[in-house]
C-alpha positions in Angstrom: 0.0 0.0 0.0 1.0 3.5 -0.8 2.3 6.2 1.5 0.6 9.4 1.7 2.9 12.2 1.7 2.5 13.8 4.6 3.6 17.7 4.2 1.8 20.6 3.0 2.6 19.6 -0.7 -1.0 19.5 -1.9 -0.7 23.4 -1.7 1.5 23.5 -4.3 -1.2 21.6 -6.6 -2.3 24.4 -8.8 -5.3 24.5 -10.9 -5.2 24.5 -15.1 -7.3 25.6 -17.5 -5.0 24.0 -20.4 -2.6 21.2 -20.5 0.4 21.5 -18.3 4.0 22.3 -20.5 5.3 18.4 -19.9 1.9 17.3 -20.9 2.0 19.6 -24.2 4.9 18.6 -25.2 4.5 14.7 -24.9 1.1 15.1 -26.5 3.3 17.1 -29.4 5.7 14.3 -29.6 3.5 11.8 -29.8 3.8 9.7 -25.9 0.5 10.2 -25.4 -1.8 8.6 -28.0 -4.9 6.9 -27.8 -3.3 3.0 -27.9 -1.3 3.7 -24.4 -2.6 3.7 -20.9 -1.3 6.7 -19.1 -0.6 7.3 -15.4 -0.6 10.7 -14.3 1.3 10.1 -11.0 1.2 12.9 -8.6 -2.2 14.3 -10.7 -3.0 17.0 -8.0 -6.1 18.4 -9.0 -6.4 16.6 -11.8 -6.6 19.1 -14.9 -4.2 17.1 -16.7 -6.0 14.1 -16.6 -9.6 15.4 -17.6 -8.2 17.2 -20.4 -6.6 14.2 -21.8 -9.6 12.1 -21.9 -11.5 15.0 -23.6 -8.8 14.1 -26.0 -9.6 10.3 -26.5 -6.4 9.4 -24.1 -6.4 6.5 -21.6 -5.9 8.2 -18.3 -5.9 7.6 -14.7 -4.5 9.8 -11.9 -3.1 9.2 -8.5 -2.1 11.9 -5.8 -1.5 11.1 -2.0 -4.3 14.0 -1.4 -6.4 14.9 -3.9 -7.3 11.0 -4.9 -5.3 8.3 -2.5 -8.1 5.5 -3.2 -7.3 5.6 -7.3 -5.7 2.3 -8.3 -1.5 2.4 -9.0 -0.9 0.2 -11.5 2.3 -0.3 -14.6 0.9 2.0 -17.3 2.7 2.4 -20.5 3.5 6.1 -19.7 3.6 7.8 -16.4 3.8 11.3 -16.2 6.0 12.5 -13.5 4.9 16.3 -13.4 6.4 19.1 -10.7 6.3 16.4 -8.4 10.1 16.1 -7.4 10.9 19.7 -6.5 8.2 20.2 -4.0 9.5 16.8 -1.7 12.2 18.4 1.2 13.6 14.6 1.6 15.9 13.8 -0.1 15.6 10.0 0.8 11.5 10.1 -0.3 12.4 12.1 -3.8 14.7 9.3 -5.0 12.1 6.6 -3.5 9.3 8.6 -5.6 10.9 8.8 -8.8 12.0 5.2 -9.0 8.8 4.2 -7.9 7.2 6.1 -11.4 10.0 4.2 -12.6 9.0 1.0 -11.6 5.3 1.8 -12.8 6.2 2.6 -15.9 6.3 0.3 -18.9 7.2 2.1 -22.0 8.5 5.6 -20.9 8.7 7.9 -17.5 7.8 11.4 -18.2 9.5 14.1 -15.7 9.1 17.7 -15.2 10.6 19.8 -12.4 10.8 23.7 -12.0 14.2 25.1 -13.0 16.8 27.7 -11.3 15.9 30.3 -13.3 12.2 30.3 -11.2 14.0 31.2 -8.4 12.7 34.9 -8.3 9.6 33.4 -8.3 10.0 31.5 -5.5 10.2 33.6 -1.8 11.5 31.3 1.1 14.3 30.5 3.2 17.0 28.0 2.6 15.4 25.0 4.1 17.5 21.6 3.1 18.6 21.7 -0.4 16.0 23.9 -1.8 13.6 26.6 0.1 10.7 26.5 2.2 8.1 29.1 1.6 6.0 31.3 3.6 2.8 28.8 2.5 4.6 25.6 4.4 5.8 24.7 1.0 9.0 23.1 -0.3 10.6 24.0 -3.7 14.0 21.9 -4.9 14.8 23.9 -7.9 16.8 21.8 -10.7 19.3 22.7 -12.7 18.7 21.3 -16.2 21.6 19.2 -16.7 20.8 18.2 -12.8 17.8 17.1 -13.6 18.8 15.0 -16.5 21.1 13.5 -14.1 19.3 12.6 -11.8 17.1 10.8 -13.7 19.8 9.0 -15.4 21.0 7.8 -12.2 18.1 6.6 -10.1 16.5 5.4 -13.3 19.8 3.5 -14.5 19.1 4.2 -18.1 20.4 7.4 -20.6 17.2 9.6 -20.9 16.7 12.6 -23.8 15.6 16.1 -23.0 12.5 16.8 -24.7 12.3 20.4 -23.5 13.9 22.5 -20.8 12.9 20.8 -17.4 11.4 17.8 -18.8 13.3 14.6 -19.5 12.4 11.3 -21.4 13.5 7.5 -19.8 12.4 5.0 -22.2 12.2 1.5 -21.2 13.1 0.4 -24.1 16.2 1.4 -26.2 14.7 1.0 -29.1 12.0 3.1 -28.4 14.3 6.1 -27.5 16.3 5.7 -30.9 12.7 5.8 -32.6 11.7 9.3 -30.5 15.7 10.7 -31.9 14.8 9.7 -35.3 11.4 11.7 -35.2 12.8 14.6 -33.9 15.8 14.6 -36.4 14.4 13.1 -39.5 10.7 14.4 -40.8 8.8 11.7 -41.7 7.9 11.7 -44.9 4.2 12.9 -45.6 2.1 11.0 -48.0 -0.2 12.5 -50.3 -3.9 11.0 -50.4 -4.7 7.8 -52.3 -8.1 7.4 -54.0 -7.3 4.9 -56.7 -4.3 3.6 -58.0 -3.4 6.6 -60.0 -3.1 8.5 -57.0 -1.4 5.9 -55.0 1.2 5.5 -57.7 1.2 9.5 -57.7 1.8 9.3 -54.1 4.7 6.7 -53.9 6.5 8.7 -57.2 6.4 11.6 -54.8 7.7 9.7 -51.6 10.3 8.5 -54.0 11.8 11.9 -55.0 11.7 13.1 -51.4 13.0 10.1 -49.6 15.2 9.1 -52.7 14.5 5.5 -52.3 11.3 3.3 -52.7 9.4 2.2 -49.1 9.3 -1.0 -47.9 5.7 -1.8 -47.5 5.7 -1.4 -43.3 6.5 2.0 -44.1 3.4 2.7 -46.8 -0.1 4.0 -45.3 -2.2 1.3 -45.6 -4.7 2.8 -47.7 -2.1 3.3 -50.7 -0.5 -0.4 -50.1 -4.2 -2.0 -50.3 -4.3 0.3 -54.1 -1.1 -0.6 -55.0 -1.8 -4.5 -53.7 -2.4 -5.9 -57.2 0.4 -4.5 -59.2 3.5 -6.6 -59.5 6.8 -5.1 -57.0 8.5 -5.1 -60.9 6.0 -3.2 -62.4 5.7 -0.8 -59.6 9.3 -0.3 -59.7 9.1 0.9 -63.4 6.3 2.9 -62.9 7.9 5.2 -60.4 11.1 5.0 -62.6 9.3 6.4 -65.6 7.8 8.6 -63.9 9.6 10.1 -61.1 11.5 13.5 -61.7 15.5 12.2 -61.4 16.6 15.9 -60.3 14.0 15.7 -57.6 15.2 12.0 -56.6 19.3 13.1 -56.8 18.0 15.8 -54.4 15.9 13.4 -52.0 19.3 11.2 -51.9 21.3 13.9 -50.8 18.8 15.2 -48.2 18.1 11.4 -47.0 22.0 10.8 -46.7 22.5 14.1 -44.5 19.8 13.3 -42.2 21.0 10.1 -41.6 24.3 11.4 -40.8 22.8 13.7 -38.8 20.7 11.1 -36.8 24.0 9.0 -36.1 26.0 11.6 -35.3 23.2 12.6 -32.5 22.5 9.4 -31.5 26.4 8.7 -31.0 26.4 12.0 -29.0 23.3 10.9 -27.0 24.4 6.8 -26.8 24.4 5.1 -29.7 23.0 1.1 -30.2 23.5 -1.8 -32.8 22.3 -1.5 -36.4 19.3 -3.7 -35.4 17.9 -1.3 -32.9 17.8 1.6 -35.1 14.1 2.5 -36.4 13.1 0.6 -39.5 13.5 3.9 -42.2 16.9 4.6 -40.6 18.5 0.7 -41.4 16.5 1.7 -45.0 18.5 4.8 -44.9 21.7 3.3 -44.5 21.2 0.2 -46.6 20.3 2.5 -49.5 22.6 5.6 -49.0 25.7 3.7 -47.8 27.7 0.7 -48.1 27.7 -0.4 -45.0 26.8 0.5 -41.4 30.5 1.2 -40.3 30.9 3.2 -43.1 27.5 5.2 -42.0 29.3 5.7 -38.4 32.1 6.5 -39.5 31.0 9.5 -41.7 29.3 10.2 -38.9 31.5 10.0 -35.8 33.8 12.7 -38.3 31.1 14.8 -38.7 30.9 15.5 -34.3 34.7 15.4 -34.5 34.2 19.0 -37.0 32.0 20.2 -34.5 34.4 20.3 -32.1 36.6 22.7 -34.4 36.3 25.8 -34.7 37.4 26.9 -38.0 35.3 24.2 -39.7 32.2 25.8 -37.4 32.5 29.4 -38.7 33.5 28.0 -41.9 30.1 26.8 -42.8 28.8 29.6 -41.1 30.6 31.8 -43.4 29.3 29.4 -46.5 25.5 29.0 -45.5 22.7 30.1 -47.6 20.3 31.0 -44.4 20.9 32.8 -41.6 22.6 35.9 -40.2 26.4 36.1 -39.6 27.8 38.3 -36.7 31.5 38.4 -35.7 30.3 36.1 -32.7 27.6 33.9 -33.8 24.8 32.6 -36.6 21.1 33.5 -36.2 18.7 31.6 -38.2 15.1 31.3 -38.4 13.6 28.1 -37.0 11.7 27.8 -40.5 15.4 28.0 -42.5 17.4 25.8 -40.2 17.1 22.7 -41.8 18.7 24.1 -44.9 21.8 25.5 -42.8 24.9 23.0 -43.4 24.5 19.3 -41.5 27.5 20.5 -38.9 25.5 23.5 -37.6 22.0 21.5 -37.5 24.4 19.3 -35.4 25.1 21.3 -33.2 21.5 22.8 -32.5 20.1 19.0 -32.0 22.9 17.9 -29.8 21.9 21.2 -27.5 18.1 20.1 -27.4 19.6 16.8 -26.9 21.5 17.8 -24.2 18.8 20.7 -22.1 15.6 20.5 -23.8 14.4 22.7 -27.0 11.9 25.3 -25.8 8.0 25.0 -27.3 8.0 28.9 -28.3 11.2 29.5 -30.0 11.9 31.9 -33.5 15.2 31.8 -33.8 18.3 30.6 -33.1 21.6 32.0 -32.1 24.8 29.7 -32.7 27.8 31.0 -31.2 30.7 30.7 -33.6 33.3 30.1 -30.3 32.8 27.6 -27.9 29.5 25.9 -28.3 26.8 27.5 -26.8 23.0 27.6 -28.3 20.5 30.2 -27.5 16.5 30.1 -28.6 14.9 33.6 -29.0 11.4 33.7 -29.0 10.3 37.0 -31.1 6.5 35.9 -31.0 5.7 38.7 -33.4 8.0 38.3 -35.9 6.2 37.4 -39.1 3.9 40.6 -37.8 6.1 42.8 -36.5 8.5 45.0 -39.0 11.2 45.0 -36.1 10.2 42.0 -33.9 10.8 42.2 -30.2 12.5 39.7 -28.2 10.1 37.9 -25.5 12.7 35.4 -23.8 16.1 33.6 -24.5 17.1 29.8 -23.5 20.6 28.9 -23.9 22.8 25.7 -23.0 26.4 26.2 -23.0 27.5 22.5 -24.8 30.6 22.0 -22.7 29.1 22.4 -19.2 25.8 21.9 -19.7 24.8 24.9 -17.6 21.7 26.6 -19.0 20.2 29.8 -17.8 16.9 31.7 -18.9 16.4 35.3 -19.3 13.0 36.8 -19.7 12.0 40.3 -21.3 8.5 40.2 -20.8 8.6 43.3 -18.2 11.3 45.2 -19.5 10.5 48.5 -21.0 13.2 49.1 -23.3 13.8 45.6 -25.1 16.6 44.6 -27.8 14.6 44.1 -31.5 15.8 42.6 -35.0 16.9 44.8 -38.1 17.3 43.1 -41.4 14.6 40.3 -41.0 14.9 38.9 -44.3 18.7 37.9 -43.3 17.3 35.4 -41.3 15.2 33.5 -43.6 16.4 31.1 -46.3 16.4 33.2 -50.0 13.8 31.7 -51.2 11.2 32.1 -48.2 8.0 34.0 -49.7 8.1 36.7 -47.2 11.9 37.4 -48.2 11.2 40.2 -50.9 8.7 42.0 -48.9 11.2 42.3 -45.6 14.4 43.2 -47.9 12.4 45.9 -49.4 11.6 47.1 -46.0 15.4 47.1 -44.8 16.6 48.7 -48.8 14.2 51.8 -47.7 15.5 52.6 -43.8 18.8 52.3 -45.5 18.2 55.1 -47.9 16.1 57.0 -45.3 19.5 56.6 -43.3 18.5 54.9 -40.1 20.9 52.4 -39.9 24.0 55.6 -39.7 24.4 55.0 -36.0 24.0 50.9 -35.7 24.6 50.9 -31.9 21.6 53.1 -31.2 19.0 50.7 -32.8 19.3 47.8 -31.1 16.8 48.6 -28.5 13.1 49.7 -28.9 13.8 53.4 -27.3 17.2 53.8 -29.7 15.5 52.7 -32.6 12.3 55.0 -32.0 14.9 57.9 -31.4 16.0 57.1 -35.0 12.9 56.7 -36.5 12.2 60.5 -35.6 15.6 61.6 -36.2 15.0 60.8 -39.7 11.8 62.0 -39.7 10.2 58.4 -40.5 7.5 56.0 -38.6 6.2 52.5 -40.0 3.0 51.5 -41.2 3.4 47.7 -41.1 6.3 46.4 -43.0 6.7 50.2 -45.2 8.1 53.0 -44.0 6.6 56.4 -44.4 6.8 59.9 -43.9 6.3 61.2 -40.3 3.3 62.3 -39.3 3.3 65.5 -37.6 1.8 65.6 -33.5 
């Protein structure tokens, strides 16, 4: 029988009028789907568990004081959720987690609240965290603490799915499956009908995949259409008709990503051929004569990451993205066009601390390897967007710290939008026309005055000039 926990924790249990972050994010990353039974353990009030059965999810909660009496049994996911930072014992915290640990059967889901909460938090130094004015206890985590931790009580090598909340599969097969989804996009199949639109679909799998499917990896609907053809005569049907520029193209971008994927998966703990996913021994079957030779393409390509010439090198040579003398910025929508190193080096940071759910773009530092997310929330909107927040992990330490802009009344803001973007983004034209005007107009004279929202105002009426969505006009006068 259970334990109840016996401390004023159940005022920490707040209530939600939308998924929690940690719940978001596995429902985004597909853990929580409608074939697995889910254990919210810890549920407090329970918001997190309603909500997913509005959503067709198999849930059941537990918590020691909102609902003791619910049954606690193995669940294929259990969802761990701000429940180890509010226990002051040290001793209980490890015996919870493994416990979660022990109920789960595919993968543990944990969430705590990071350091950079802290001015959120008022309290005293109580233990190793801080106990509140409420009776509360908060034990704020470091993010590479946290992964840790979890790595050691759980005895298995977890993945950070976003910052402060960490992924321990049971199964090492299943975590090289979650890598592969967030490295290489699965490839979308178009509608199927009849057999001239399955044969339609699979020409245009072909040219981006550059390789046929097996038929595990073909929606059912376009297999069943395709069912009565010969695997010859499909084979020449796609070869007549399939574009071969598109298909040299889909080889190239199929052997990078696999590249990419090893190289992660070597950085995160890398497994036998047979565990990889079934598209990824495809992959390498098709693009590569062996597996070795796979790794060891790889294994160079995290060696030149490590250098720093070859860093600002392809820096220097990418077609997307901003150069400064001490980093690359690059739109989240351009980055998988950068060069394979640099998309490297941003997975193996959201690898290492977590990727952030509201990000816009991303700052690579050409020195040392650090990673930052900005989160300009406004930037397709706004003609010079404004920063909201900044996550960065610092790749040789793993320290990560947070900085927020939402009250501060002067805040930094972009210039030259369009440099972020890939060339051929739609919006490119309209932004680079903006940026060829306040040229001309002359409000980009005195660069280190602009790069906050009062310098850049300051400018705006130097030069006699105010914005009307992305054009700039004539002043109005007061």
């Amino acid at each position: 029988m259970e334990t109840l926990w016996n401390s004023e924790r159940r005022l920490t249990a707040i209530g939600r009028a939308n998924l929690s972050v940690p719940a978001r994010q596995a429902l985004a990353d597909r853990q929580l789907t409608d074939n697995r039974v889910i254990l919210d353990y810890g549920c407090g009030r329970g918001d997190d568990v309603r909500t997913l059965k509005r959503l067709g999810c198999t849930v059941n909660g537990w918590d020691p004081y909102f609902s003791p009496e619910a049954p606690l049994e193995p669940s294929d996911v259990v969802l761990l959720t701000y429940v180890l930072n509010v226990i002051e014992d040290a001793g209980e915290r490890r015996t919870t987690l493994k416990r979660a640990w022990e109920l789960a059967t595919s993968v543990l889901i944990v969430s705590a609240r990071l350091t950079w909460e802290k001015s959120k938090v008022r309290g005293q130094g109580f233990g190793d965290g801080l106990l509140t004015s409420r009776g509360t206890f908060q034990h704020l985590f470091g993010a590479s603490e946290l992964r840790a931790y979890v790595e050691e009580v759980t005895g298995t090598r977890v993945v950070s799915a976003a910052p402060g909340v960490v992924y321990a599969f049971k199964d090492e097969a299943a975590r090289l499956a979650y890598l592969a989804q967030r490295i290489v996009p699965d490839a979308e199949w178009l509608a199927s009908e009849d057999t001239t639109s399955a044969i339609a679909a699979l020409v245009d799998y072909v040219e981006r995949r550059g390789r046929q499917p097996r038929v595990e990896e073909t929606p059912r609907a376009t297999a069943e259409l395709l069912a009565h053809l010969k695997p010859g005569e499909v084979k020449r049907l796609v070869r007549d008709s399939a574009d071969p520029g598109a298909m040299a193209e889909g080889v190239r971008r199929s052997t990078l990503n696999t590249l990419l994927y090893l190289a992660v998966e070597l950085f995160n703990g890398r497994g036998p051929f047979s565990s990889l996913p079934l598209s990824i021994q495809l992959d390498v079957r098709a693009f590569f004569n062996s597996y070795r030779e796979a790794c060891q393409r790889s294994d160079r390509l995290l060696l030149k990451l490590r250098d720093d010439g070859y860093v600002r090198g392809a820096m220097n040579a990418s077609s997307v993205g901003k150069v400064t003398p001490t980093a690359l910025y690059v739109h989240r929508r351009a980055l998988d066009r950068a060069p394979t190193v640099l998309r490297l080096y941003e997975h193996c940071a959201s690898i290492a601390a977590g990727r952030p759910q509201e990000w816009s773009v991303v700052k690579l530092r050409h020195q040392g390897r650090a990673v930052s997310w900005l989160d300009y929330p406004d930037f397709d909107k706004d003609p010079h967007p404004r920063i909201l927040s900044s996550y960065m992990v610092d790749l040789q330490s793993l320290e990560t710290s947070h900085l927020s802009y939402a009250h501060s009344q002067n805040r930094p803001l972009l210039h030259r939008k369009h440099e972020f973007l890939a060339p051929d983004d739609p919006d490119v034209p309209r932004y680079r026309r903006l940026t060829e005007s306040e040229v001309k107009a002359g409000l980009y004279e005195r660069p280190h005055l602009i790069g906050t929202e009062d310098g850049w105002e300051a400018e705006l009426v130097r030069c006699g000039r105010q914005l009307r969505g992305h054009r700039l006009v004539r002043r109005v006068a007061d």
